[in-house]
PADRENVEX-809854 format. One record per residue: x, y, z of N, C-alpha, C, CB in turn; residue in one letter. Coordinates in steps of 0.05 Angstrom, whole numbers, plus 32768, in hexadecimal, padded with zeros to 4 digits. Glycine has a CB too. Example, Ala and Ser with C-alpha at 12.3 -4.5 7.8 and 13.67 -1.06 7.14 Angstrom:
// residues 2
  n_px  n_py  n_pz  ca_px  ca_py  ca_pz  c_px  c_py  c_pz  cb_px  cb_py  cb_pz  residu
  8108  7F8E  809C   80F6   7FA6   809C  8108  7FBE  809C   80E2   7FA7   80B5       A
  8101  7FD3  808E   8111   7FEB   808F  8102  8001  809D   811A   7FF4   8072       S
END
This chain:
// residues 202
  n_px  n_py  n_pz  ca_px  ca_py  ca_pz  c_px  c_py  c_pz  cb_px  cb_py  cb_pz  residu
  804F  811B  8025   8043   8101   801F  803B  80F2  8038   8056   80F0   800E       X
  8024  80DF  8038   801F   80D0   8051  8032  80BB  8052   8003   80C6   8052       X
  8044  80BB  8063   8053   809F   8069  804A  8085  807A   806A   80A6   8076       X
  8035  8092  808D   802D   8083   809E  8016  8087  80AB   803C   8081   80AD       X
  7FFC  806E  80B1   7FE2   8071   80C0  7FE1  8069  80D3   7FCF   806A   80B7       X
  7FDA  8077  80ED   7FD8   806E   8108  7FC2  806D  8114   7FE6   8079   8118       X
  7FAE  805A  8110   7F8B   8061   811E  7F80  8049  8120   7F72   8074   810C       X
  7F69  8041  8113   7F4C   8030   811C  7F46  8027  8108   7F32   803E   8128       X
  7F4E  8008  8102   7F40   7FF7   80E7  7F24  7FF6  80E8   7F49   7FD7   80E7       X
  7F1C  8003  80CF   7F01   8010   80D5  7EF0  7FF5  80C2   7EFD   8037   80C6       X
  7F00  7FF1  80AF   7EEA   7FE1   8094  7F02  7FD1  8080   7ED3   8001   8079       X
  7F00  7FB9  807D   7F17   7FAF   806D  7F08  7FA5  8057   7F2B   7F97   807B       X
  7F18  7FA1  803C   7F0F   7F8D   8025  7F18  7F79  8012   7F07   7F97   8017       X
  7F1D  7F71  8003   7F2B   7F5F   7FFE  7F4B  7F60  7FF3   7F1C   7F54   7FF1       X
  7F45  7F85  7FEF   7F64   7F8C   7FF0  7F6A  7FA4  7FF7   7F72   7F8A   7FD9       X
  7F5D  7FA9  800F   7F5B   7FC4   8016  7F51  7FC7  8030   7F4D   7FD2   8003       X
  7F53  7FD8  8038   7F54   7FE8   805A  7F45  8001  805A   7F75   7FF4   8065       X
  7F3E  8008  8072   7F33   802D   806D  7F37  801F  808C   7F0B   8040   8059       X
  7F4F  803E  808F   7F53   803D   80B3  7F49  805E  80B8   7F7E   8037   80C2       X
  7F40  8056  80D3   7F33   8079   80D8  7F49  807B  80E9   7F0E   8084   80E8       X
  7F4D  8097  80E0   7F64   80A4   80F1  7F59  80C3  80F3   7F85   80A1   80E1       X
  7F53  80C3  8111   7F51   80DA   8122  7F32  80E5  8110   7F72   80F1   8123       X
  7F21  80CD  8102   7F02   80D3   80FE  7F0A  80D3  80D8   7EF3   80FB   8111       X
  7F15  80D4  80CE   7F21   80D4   80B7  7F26  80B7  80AB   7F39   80E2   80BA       X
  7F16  80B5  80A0   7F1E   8095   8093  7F2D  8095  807B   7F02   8082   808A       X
  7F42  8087  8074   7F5E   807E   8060  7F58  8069  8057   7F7B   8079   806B       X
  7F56  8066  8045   7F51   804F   8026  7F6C  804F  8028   7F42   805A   8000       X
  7F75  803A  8026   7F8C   8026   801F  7F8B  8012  8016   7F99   8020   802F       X
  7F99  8003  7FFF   7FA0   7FF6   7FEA  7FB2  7FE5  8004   7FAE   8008   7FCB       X
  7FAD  7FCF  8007   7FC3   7FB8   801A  7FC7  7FA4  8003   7FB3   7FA4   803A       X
  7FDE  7F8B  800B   7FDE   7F79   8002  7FD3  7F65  8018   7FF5   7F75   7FF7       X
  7FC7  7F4A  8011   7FBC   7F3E   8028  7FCC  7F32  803C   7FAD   7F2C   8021       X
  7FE1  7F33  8038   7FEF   7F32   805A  7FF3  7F4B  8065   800F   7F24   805D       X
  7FF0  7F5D  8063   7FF1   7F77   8065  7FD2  7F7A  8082   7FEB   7F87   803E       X
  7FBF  7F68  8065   7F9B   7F70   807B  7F9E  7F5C  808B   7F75   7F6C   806B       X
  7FA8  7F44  8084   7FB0   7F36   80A3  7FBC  7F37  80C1   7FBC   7F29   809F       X
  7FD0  7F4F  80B2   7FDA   7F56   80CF  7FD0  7F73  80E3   7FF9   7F59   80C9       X
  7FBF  7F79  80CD   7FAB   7F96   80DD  7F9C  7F90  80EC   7F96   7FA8   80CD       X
  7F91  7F71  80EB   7F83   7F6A   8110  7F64  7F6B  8107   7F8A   7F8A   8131       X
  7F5B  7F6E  811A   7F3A   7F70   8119  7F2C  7F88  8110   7F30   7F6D   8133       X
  7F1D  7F87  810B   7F07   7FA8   8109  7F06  7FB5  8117   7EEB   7FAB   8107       X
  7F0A  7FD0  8123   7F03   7FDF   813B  7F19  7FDA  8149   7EEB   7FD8   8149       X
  7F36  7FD4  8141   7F52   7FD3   815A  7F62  7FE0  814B   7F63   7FB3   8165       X
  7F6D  7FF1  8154   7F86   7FFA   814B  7F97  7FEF  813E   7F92   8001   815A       X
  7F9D  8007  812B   7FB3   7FF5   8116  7FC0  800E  810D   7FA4   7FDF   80F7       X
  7FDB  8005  80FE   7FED   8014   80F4  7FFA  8010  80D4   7FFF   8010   8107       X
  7FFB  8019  80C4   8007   8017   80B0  8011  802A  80A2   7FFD   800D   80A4       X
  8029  8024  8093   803E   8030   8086  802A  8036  806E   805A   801D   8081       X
  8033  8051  8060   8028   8050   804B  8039  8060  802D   800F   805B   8054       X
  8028  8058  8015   8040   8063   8005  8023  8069  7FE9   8063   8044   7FFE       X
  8024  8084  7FE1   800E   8099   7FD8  801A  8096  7FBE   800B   80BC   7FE7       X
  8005  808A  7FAE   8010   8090   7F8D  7FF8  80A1  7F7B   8015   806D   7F7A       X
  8003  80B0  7F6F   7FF0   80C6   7F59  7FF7  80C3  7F42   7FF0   80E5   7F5D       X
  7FEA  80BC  7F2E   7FDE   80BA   7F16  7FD1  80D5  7F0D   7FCB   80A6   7F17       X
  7FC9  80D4  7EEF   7FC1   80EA   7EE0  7FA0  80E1  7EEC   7FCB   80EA   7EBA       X
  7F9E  80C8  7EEA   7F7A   80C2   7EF3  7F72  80C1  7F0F   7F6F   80A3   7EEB       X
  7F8F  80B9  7F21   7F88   80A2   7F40  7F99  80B5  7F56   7F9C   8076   7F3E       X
  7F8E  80AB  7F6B   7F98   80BD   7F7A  7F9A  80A0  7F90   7F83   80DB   7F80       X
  7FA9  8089  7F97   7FAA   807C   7FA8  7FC2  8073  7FBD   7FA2   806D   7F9E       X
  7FB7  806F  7FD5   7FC7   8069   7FEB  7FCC  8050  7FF0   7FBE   8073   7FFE       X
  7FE2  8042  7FF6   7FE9   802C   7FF8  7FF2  8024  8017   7FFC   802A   7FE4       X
  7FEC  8005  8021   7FEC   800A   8040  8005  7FF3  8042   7FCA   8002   8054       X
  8017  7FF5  804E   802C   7FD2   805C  802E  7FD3  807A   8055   7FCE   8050       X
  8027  7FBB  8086   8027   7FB3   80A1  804B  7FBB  80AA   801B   7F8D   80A2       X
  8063  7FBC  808F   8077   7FC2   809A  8088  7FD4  8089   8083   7FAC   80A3       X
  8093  7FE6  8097   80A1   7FEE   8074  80BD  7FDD  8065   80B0   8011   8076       X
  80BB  7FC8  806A   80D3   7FB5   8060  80BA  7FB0  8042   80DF   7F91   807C       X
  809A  7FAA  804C   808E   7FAA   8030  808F  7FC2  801E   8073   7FA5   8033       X
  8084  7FDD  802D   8083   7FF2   801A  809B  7FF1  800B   807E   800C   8027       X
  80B6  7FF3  8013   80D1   7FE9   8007  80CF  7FDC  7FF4   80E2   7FDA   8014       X
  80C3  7FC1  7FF6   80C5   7FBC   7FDC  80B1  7FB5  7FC4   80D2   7FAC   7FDD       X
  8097  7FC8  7FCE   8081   7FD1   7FC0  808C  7FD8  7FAB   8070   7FE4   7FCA       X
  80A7  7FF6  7FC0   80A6   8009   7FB2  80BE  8003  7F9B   80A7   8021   7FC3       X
  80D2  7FF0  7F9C   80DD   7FDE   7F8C  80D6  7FD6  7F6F   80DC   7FCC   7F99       X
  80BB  7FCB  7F7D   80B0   7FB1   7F6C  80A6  7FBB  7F52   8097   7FA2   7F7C       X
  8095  7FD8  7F5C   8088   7FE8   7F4A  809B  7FF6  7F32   807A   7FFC   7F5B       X
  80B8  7FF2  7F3B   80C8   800A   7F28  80D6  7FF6  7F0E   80E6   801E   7F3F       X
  80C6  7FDD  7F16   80C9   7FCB   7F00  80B6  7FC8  7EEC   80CD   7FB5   7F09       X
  80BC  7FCF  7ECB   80AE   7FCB   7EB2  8095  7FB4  7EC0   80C6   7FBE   7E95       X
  8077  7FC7  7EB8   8062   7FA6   7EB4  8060  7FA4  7ED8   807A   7F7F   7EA0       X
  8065  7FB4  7EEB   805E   7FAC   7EFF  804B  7FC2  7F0D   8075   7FA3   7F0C       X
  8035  7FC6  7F12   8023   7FDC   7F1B  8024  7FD5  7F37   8005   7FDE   7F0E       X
  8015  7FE2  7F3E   8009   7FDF   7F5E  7FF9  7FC7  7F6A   7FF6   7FF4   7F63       X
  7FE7  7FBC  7F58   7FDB   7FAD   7F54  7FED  7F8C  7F55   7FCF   7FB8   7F3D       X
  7FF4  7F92  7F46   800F   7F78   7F43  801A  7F76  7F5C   802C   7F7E   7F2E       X
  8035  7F91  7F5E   8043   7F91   7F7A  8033  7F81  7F92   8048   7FB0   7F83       X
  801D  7F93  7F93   8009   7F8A   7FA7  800A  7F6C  7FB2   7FF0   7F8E   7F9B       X
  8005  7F5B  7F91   7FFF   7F41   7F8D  8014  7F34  7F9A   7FFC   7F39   7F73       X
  802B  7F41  7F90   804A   7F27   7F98  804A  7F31  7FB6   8075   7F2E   7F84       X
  8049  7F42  7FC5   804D   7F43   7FDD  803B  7F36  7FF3   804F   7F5A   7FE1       X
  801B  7F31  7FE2   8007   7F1E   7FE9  8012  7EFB  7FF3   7FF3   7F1E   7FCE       X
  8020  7EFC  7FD9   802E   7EDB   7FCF  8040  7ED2  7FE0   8040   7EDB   7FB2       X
  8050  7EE4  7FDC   806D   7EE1   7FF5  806C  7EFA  8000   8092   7EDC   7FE8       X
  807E  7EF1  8012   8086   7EFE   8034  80A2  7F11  8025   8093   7EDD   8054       X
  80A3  7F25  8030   80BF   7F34   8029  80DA  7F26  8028   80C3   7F4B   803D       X
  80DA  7F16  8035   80F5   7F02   803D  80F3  7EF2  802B   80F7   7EF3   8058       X
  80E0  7EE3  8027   80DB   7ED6   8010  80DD  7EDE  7FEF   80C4   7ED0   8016       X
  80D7  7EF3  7FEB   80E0   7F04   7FDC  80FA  7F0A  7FD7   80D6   7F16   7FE2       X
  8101  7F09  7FEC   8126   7F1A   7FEA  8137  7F03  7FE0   8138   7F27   800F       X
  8126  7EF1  7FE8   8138   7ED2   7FE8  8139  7ECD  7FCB   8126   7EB5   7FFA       X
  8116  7EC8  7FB9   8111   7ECF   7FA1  812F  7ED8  7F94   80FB   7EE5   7FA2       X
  812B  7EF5  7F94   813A   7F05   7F82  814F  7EFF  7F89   8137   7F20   7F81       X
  815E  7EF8  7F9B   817D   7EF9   7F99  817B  7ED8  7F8D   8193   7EFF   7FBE       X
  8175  7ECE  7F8F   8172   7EAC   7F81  816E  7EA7  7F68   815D   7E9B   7F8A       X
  8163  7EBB  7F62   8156   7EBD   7F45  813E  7EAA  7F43   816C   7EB4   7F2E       X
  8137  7EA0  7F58   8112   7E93   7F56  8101  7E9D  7F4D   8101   7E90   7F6C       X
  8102  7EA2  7F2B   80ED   7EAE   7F1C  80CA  7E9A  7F29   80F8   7EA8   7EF4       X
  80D1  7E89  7F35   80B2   7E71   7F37  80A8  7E79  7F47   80B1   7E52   7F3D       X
  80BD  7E7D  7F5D   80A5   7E96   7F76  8096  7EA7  7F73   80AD   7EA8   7F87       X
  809F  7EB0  7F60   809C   7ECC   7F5E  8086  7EC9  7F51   80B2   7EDD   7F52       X
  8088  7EB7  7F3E   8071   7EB6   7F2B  8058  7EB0  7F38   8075   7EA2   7F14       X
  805E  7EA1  7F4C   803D   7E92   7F60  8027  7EA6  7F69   8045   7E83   7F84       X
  8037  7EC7  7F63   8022   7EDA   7F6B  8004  7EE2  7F54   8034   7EF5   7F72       X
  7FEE  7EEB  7F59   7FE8   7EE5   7F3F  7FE8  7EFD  7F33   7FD1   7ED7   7F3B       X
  7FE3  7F00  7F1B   7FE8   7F12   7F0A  8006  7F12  7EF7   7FE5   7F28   7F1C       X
  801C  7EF8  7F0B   8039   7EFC   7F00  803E  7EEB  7EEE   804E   7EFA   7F13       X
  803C  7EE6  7ECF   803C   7ED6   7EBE  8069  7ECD  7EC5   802C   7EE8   7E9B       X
  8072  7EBB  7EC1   808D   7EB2   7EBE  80A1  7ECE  7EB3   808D   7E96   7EA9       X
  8099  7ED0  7E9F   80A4   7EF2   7E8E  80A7  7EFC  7E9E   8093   7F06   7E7C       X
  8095  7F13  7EAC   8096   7F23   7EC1  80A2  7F19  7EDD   807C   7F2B   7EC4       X
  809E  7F06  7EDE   80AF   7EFC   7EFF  80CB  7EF5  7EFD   80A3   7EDD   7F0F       X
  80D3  7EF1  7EE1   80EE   7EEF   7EDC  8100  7F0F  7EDB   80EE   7EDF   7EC0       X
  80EC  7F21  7EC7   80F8   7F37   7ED0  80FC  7F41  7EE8   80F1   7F46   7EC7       X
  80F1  7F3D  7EF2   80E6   7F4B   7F1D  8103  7F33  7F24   80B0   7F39   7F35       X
  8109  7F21  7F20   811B   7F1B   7F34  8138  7F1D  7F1C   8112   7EFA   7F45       X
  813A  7F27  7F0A   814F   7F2A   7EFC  815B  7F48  7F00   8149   7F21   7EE0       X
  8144  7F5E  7F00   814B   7F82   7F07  814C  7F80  7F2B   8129   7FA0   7EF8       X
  8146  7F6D  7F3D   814A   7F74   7F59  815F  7F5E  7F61   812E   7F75   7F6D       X
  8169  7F50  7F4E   817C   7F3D   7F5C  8196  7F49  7F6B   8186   7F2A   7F47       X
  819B  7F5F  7F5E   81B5   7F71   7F60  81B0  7F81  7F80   81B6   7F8A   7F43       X
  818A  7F87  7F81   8191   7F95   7F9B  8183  7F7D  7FAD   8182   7FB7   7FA0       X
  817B  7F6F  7FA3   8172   7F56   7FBF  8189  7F5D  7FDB   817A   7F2B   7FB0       X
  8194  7F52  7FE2   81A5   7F56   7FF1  81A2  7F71  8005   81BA   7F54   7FE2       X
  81A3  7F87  7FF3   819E   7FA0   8003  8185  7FA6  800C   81A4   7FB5   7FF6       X
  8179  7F9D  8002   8154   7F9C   8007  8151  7F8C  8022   813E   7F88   7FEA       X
  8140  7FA2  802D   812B   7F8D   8041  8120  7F7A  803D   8117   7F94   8049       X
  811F  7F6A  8055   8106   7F50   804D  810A  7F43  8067   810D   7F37   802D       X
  8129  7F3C  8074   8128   7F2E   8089  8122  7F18  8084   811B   7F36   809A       X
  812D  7F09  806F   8122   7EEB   8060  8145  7EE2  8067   8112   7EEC   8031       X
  814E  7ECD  8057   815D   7EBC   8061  817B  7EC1  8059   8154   7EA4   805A       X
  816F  7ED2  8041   8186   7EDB   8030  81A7  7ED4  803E   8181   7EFD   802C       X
  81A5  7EEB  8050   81BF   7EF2   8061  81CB  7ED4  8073   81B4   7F0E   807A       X
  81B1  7ECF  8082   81C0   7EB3   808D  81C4  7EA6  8086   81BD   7EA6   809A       X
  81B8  7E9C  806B   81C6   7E82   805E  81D7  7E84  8050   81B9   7E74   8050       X
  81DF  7E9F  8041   81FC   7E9E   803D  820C  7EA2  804B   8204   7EAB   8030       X
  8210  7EA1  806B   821A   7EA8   807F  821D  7E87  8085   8208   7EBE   8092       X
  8207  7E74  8086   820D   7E69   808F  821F  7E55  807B   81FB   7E66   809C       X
  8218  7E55  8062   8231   7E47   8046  8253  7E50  804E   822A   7E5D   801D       X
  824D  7E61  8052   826A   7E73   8058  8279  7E66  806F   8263   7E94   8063       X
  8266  7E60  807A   8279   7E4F   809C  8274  7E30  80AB   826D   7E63   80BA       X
  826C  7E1F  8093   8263   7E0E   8090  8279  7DF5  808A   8251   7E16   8080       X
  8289  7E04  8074   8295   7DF3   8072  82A1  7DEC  8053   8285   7DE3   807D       X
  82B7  7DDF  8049   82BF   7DDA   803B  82A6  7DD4  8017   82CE   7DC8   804C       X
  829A  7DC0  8023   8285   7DB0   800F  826E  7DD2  7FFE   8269   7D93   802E       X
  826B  7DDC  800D   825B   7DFB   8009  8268  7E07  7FFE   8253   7E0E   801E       X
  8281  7E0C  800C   8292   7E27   7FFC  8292  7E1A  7FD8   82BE   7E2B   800C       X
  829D  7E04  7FDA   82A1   7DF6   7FC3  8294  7DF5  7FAC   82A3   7DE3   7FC8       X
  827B  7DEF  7FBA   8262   7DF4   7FA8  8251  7E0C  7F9A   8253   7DEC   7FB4       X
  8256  7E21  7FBA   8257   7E42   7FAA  826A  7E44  7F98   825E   7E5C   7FBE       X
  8283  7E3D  7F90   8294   7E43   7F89  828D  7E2F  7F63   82AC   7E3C   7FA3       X
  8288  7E1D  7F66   827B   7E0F   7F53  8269  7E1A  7F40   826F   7DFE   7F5E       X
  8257  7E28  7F50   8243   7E33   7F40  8245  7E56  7F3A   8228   7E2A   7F4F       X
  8260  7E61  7F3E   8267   7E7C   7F45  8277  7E73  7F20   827E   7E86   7F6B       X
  8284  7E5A  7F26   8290   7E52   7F0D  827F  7E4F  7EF2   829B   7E39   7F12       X
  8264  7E49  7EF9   8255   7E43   7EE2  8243  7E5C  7EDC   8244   7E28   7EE6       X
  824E  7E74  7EE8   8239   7E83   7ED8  822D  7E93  7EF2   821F   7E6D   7EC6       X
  8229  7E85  7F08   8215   7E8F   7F17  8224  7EAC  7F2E   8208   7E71   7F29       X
  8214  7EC2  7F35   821B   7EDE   7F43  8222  7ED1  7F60   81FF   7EF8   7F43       X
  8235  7ED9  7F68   823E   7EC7   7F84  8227  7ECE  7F9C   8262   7ED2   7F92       X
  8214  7EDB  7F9E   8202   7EDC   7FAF  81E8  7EC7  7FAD   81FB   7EF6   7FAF       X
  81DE  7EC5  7F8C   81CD   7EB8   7F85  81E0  7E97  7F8B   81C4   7EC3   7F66       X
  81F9  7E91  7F88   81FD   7E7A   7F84  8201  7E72  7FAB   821A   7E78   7F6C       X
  8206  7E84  7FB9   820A   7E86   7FD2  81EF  7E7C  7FDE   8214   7EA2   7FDA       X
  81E2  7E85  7FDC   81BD   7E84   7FDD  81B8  7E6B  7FD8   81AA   7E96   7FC7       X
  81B9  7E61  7FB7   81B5   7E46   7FB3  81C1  7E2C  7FBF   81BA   7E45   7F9D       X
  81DA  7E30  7FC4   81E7   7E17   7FDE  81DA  7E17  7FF5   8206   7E1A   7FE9       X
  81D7  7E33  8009   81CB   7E35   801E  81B3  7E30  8017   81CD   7E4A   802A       X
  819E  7E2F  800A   8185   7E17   8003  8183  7DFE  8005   817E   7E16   7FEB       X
  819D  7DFF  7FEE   81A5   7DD7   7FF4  81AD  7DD1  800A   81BD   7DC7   7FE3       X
  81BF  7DDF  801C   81C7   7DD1   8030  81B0  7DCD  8045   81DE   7DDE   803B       X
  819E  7DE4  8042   8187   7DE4   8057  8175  7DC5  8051   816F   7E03   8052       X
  8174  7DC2  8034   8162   7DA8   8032  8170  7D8C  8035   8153   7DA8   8015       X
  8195  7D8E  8028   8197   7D77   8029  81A6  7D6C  804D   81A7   7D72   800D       X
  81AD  7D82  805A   81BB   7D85   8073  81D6  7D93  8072   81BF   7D6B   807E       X
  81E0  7D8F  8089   81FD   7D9A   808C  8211  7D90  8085   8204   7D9D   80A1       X
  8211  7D6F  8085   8220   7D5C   807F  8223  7D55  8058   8212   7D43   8092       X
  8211  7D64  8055   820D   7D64   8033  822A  7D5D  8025   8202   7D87   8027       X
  822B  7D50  800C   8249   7D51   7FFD  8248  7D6E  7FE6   824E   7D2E   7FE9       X
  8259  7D6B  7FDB   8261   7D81   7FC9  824E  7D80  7FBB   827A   7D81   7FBA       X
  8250  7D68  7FA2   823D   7D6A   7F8F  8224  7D63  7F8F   8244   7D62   7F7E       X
  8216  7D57  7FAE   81FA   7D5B   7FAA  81F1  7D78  7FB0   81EB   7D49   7FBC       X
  8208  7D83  7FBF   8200   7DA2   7FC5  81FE  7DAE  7FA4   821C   7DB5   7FDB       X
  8213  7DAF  7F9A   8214   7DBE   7F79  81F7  7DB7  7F74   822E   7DAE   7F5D       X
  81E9  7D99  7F71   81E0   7D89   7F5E  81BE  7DA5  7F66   81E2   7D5E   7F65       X
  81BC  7D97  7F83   819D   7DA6   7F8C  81A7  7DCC  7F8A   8191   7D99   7FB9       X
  81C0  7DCE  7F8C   81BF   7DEE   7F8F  81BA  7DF7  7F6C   81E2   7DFC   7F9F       X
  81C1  7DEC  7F61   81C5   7DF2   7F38  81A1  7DEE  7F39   81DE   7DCC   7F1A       X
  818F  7DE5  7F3C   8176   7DDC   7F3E  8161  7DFA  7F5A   817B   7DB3   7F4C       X
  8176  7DFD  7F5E   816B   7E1B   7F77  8175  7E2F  7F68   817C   7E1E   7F9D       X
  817F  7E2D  7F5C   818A   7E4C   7F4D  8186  7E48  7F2E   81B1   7E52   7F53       X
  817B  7E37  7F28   816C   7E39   7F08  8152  7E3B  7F0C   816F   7E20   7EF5       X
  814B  7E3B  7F20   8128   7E3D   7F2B  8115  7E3B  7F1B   8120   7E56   7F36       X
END
């Protein structure tokens, strides 16, 4: 399988690439941050790639990193989500942004991509909430529960609050580290609960 293109952005389109490599031009399927970061026409470029076959299609898919192809290749193994879609949400948000999504349960992000009616963006962050965490993305995930964790009394309390009401201690971990980011460091308990219950019902 092709994993990867190394050559000369030959021709881009509005969702798509053709890089010549070594006189050989590659159709690739990008998402648009994907064609943003391939540069100009005629400069070298590189991309990860990930080859899907159909009974009809025969297409190649391109990511500026493989933290995207990751979770293309994710995105796709979810009911109602094609290539086309995937494509879309990785257009919308940034991988980190994404990761953040799913472990939060931010069905609304998710939804901002288009093609993602509420239905479908709820499932996408309800089947990857479990691996958010393990997934790439390099989004905030990790440090802001890192930073709830060592923060201080008022946080723990509040994770602990909403661990009580239902919520998965990562998603509820996530949601304080939001609130604390908006309301500060000095935050109290229950405005933390109040804005974190409002970050994690998304």
């Amino acid at each position: 399988m092709i994993a990867k293109l190394s050559g000369r952005l030959d021709e881009t389109g509005e969702d798509w690439a053709i890089v010549d490599v070594a006189g050989v031009g590659y159709l690739v399927h990008c998402s648009a941050r994907t064609l943003s970061a391939l540069g100009a026409i005629g400069e070298a470029c590189s991309v990860h790639t990930d080859l899907q076959v159909s009974e009809n299609d025969m297409r190649l898919l391109g990511f500026a990193t493989s933290a995207e192809r990751d979770w293309f290749r994710m995105l796709t193994q979810v009911q109602g989500v094609g290539s086309k879609v995937a494509l879309a949400i990785l257009s919308a948000l940034s991988t980190g942004e994404l990761r953040d999504a799913c472990a939060a349960g931010d069905a609304a992000s998710v939804a901002r991509a288009n093609g993602v009616g509420p239905k479908l963006a709820g499932r996408i962050v309800n089947e990857l909430a479990e691996k958010a965490g393990a997934l790439p993305g390099g989004g905030t995930t990790s440090a802001g529960i890192a930073a709830v964790s060592a923060s201080g009394s008022a946080s723990a309390d509040a994770v602990s609050a909403l661990e009580n009401l239902g919520f998965k201690p990562a998603v509820a971990a996530q949601a304080v580290a939001r609130a604390q980011s908006e309301l500060g460091e000095d935050a109290g308990e229950g405005d933390l609960i109040r804005v974190a219950l409002k970050k994690a019902a998304g």
